[in-house]
PALO-939662 format. One record per atom (N, C-alpha, C, O): residue number from 0; residue in one letter; atom name; z, x, y. Coordinates in steps of 0.001 Angstrom, whole numbers. Layout:
<pts>
+--------+-------+-------+---------+---------+---------+
! drenmi ! gulum ! kolpa !      up !    east !   north !
+--------+-------+-------+---------+---------+---------+
!    NUM !     A !    CA !       Z !       X !       Y !
...
+--------+-------+-------+---------+---------+---------+
</pts>
This chain:
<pts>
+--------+-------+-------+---------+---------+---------+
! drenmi ! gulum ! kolpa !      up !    east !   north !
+--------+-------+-------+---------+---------+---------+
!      0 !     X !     N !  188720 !   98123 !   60698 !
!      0 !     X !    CA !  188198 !   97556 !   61926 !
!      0 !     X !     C !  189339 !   97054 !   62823 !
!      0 !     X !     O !  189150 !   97082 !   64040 !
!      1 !     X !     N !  190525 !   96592 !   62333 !
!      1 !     X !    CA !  191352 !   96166 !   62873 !
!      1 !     X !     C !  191973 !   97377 !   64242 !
!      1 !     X !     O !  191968 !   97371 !   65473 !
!      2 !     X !     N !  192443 !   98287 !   63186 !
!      2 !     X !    CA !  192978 !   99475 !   63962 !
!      2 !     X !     C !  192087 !   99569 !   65275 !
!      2 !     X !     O !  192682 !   99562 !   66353 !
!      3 !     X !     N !  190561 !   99666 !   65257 !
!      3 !     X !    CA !  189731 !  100050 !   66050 !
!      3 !     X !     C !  189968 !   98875 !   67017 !
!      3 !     X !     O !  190204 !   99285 !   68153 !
!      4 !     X !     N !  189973 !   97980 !   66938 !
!      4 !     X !    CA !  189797 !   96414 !   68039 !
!      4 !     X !     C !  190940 !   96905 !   68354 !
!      4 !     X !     O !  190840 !   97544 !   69402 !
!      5 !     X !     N !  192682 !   96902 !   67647 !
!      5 !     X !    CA !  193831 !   96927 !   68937 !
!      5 !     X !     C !  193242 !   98458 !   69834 !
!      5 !     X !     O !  192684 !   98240 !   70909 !
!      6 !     X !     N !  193339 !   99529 !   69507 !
!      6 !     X !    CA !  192792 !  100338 !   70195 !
!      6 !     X !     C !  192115 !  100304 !   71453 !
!      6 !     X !     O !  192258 !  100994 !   72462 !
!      7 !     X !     N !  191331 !   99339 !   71176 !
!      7 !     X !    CA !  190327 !   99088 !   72365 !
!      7 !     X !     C !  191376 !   97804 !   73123 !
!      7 !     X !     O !  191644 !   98156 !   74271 !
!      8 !     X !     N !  191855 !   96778 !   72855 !
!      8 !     X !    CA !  192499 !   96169 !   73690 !
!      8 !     X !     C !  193679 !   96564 !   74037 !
!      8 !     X !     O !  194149 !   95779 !   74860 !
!      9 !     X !     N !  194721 !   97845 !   73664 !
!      9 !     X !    CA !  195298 !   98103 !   74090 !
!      9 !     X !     C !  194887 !   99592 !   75768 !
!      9 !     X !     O !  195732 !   99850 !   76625 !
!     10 !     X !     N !  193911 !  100033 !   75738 !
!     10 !     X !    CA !  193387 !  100335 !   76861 !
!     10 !     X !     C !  193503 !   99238 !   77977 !
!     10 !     X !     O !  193914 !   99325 !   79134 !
!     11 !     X !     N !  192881 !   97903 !   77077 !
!     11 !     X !    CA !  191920 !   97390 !   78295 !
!     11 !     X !     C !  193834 !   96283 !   79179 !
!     11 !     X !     O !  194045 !   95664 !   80222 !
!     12 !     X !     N !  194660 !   96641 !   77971 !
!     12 !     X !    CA !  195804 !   95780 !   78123 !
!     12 !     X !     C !  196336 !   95942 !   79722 !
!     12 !     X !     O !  196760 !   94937 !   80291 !
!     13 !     X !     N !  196286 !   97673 !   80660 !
!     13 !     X !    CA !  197249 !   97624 !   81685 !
!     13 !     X !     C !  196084 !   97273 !   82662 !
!     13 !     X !     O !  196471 !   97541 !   83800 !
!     14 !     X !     N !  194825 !   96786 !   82674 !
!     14 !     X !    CA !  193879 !   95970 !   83478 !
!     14 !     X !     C !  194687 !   94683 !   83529 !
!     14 !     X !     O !  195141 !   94293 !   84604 !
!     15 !     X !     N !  194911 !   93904 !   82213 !
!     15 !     X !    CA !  195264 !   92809 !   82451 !
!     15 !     X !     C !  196192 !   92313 !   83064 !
!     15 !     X !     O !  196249 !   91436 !   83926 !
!     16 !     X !     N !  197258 !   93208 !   82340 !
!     16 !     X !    CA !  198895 !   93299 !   82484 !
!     16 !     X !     C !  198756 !   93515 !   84335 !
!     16 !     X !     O !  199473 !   92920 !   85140 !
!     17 !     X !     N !  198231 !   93989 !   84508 !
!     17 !     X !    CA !  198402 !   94201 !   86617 !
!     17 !     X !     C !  198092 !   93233 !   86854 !
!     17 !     X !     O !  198838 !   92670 !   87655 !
!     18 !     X !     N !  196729 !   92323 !   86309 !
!     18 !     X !    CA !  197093 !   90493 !   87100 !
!     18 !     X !     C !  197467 !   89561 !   86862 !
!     18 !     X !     O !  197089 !   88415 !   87105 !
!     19 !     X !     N !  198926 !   90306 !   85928 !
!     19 !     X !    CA !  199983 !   89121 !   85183 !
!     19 !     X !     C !  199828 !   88172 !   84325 !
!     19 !     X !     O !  200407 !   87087 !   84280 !
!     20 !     X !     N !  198638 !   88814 !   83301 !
!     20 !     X !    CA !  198435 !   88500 !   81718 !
!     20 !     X !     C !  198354 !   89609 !   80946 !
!     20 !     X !     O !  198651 !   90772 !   81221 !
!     21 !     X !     N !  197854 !   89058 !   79795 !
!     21 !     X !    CA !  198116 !   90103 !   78389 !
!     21 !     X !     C !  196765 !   89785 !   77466 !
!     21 !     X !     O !  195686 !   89212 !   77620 !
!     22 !     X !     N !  197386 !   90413 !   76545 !
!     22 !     X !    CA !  195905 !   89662 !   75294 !
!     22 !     X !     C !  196452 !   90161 !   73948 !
!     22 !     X !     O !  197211 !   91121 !   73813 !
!     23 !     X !     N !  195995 !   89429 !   73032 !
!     23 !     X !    CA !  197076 !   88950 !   71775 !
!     23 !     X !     C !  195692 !   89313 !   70481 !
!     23 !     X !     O !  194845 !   88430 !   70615 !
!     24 !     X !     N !  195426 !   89962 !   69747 !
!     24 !     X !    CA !  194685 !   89704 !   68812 !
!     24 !     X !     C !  195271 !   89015 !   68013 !
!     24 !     X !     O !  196494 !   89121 !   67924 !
!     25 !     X !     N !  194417 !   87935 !   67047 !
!     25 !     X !    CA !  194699 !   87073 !   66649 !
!     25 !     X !     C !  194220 !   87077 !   64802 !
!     25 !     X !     O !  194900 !   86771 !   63823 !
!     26 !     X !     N !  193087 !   87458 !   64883 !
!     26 !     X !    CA !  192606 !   87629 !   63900 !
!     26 !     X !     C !  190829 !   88192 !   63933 !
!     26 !     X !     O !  190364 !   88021 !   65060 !
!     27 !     X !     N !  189727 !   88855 !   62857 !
!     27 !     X !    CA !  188922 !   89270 !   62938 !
!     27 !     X !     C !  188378 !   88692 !   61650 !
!     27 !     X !     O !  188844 !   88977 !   60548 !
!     28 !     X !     N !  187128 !   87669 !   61896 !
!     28 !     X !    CA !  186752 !   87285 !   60781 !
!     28 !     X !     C !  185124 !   87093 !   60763 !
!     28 !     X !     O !  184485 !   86533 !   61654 !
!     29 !     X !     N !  184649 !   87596 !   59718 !
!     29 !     X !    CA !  182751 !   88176 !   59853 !
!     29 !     X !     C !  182251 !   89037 !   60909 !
!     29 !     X !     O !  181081 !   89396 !   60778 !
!     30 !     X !     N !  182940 !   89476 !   62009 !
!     30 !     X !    CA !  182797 !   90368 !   62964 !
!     30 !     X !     C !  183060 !   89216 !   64156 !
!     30 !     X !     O !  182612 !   89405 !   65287 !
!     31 !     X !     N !  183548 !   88441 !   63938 !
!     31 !     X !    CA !  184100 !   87838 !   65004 !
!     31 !     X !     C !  185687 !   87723 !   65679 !
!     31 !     X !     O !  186510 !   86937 !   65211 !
!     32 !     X !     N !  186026 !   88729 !   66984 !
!     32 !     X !    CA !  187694 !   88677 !   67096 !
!     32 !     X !     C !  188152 !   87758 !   67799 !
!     32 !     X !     O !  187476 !   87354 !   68745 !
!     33 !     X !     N !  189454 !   87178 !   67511 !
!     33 !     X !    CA !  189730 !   86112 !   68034 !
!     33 !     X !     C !  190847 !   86141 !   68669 !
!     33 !     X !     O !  191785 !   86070 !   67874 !
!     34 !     X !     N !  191227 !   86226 !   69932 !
!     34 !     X !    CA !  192210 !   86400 !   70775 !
!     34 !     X !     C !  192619 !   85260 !   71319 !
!     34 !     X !     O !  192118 !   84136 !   71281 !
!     35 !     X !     N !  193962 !   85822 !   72030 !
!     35 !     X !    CA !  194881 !   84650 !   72893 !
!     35 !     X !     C !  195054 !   85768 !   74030 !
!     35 !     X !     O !  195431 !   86920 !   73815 !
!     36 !     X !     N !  194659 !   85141 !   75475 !
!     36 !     X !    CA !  194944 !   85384 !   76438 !
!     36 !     X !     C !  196149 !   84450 !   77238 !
!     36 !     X !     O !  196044 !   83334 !   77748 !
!     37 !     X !     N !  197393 !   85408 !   77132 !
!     37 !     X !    CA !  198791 !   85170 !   78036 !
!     37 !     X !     C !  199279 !   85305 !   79127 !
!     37 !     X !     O !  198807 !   86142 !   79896 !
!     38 !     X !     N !  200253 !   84593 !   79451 !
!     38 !     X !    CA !  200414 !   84842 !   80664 !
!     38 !     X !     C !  199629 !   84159 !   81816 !
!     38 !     X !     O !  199222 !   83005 !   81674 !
!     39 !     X !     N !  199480 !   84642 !   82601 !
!     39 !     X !    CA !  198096 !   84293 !   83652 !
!     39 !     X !     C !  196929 !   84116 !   83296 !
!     39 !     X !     O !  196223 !   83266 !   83839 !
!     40 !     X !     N !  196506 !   84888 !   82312 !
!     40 !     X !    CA !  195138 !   85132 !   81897 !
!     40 !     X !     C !  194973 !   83476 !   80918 !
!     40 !     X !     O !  193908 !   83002 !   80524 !
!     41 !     X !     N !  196100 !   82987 !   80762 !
!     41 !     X !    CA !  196008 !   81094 !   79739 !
!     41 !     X !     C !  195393 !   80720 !   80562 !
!     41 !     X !     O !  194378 !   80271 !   80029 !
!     42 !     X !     N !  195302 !   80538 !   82124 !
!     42 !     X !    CA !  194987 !   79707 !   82717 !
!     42 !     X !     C !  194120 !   80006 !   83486 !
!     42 !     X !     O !  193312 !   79137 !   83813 !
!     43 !     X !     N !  194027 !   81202 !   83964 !
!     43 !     X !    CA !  193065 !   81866 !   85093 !
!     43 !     X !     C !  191392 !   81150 !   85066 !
!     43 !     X !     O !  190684 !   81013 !   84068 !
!     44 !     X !     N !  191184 !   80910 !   85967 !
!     44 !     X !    CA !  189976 !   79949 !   85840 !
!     44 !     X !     C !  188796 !   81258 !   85748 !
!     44 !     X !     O !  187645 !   80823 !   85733 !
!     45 !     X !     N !  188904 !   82746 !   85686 !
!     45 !     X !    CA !  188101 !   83842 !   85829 !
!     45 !     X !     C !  188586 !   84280 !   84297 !
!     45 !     X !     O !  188420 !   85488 !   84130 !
!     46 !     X !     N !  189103 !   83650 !   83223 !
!     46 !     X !    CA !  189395 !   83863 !   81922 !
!     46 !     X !     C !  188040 !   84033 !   80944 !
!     46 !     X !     O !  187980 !   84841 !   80017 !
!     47 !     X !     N !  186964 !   83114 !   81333 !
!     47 !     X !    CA !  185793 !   83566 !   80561 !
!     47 !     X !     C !  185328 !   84277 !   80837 !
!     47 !     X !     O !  184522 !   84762 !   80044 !
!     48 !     X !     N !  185502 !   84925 !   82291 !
!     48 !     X !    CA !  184904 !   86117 !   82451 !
!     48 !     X !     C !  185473 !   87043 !   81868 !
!     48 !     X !     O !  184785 !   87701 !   81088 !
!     49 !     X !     N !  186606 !   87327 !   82009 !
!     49 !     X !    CA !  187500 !   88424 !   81775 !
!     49 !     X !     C !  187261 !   88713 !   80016 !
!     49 !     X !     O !  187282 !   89868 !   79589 !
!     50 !     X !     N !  187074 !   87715 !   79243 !
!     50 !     X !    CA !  187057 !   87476 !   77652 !
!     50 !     X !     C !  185721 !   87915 !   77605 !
!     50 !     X !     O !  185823 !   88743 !   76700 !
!     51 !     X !     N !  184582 !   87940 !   77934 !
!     51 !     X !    CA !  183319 !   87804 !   77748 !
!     51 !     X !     C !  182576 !   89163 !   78541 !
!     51 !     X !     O !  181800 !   89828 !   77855 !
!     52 !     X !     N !  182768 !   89497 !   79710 !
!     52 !     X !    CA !  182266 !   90414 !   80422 !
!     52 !     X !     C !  183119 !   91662 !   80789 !
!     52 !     X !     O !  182846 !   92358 !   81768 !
!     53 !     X !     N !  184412 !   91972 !   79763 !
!     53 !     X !    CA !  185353 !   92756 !   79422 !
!     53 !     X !     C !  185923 !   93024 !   78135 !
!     53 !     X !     O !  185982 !   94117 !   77571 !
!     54 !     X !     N !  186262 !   92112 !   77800 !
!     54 !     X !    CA !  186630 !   92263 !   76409 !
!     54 !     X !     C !  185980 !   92407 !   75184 !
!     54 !     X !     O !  186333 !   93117 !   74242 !
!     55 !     X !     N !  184844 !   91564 !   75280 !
!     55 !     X !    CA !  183802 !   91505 !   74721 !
!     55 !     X !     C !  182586 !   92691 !   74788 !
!     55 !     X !     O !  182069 !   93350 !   73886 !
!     56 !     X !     N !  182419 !   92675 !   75858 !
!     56 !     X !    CA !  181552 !   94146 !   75885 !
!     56 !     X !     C !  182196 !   95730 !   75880 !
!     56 !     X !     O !  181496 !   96732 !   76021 !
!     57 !     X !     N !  183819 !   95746 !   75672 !
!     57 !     X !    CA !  184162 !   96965 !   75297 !
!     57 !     X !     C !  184583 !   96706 !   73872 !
!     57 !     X !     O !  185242 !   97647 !   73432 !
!     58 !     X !     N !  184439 !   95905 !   73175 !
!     58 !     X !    CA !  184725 !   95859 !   71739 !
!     58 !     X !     C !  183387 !   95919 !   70876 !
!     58 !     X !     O !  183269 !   96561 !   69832 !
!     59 !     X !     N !  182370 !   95125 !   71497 !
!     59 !     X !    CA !  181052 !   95346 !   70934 !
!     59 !     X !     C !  180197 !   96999 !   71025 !
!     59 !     X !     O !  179326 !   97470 !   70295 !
!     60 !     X !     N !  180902 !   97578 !   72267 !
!     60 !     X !    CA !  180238 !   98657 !   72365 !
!     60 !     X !     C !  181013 !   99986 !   71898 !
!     60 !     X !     O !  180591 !  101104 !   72191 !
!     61 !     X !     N !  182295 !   99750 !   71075 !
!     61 !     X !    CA !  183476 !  100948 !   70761 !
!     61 !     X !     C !  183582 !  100505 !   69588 !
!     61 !     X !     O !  183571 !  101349 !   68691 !
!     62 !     X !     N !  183721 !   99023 !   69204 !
!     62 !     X !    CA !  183765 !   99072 !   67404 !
!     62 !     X !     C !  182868 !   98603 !   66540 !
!     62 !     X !     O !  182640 !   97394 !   66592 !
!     63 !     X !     N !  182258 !   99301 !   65700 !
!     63 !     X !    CA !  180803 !   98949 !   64954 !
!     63 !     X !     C !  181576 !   97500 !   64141 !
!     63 !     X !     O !  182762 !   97377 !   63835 !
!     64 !     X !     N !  180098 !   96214 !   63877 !
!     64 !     X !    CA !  180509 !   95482 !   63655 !
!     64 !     X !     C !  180976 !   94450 !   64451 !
!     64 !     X !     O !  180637 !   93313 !   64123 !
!     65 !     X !     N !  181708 !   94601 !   65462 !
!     65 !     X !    CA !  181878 !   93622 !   66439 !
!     65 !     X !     C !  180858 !   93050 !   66889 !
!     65 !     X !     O !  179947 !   93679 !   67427 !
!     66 !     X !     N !  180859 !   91167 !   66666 !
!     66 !     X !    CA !  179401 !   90990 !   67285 !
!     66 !     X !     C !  180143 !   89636 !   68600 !
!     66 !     X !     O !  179459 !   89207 !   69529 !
!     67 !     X !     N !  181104 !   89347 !   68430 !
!     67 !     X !    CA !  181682 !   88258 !   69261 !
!     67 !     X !     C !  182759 !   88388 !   69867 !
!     67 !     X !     O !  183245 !   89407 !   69376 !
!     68 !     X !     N !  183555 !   87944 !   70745 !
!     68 !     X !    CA !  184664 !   87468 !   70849 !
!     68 !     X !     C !  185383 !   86166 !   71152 !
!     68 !     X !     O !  184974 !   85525 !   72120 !
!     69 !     X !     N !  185901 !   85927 !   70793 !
!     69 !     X !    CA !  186514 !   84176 !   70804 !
!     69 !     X !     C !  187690 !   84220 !   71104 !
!     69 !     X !     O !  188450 !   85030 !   70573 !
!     70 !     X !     N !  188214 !   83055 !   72335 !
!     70 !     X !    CA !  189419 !   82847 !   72781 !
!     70 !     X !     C !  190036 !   82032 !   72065 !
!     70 !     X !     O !  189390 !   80991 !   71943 !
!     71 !     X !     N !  191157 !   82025 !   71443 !
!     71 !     X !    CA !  192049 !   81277 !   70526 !
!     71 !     X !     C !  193020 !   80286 !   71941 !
!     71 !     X !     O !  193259 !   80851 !   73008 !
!     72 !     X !     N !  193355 !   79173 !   71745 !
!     72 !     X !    CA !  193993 !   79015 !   72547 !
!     72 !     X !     C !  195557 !   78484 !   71880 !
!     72 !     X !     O !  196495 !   78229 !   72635 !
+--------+-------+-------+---------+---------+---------+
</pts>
């Protein structure tokens, strides 16, 4: 499952990377992944979106098992 989650955040990485953040997997535990958003994206006040209505719905819908995502800070 692991392989499959960087996969998918490394796509979604040169979205981020253009508004001068990143994203860090952190760990995957019961189907829950847990990331760190860098850079710009630490602080960006549009960060839950970006975690939740991006990240989250291309990981839930590309890797079986994925049921969450969680921002590590």
């Amino acid at each position: 499952m692991e392989t499959q989650v960087q996969e998918v955040l490394d796509k979604l990485r040169p979205f981020i990377q253009r508004d001068g953040g990143d994203v860090e997997l952190v760990e995957i535990v019961d189907g829950v992944v847990r990331v760190r958003l860098l850079g710009a994206c630490g602080s960006c006040p549009s960060s839950t979106i970006t975690l939740k209505a991006g990240i989250e719905r291309a990981l839930v819908e590309e890797v079986p098992g994925v049921t969450e995502v969680e921002q590590v800070l």
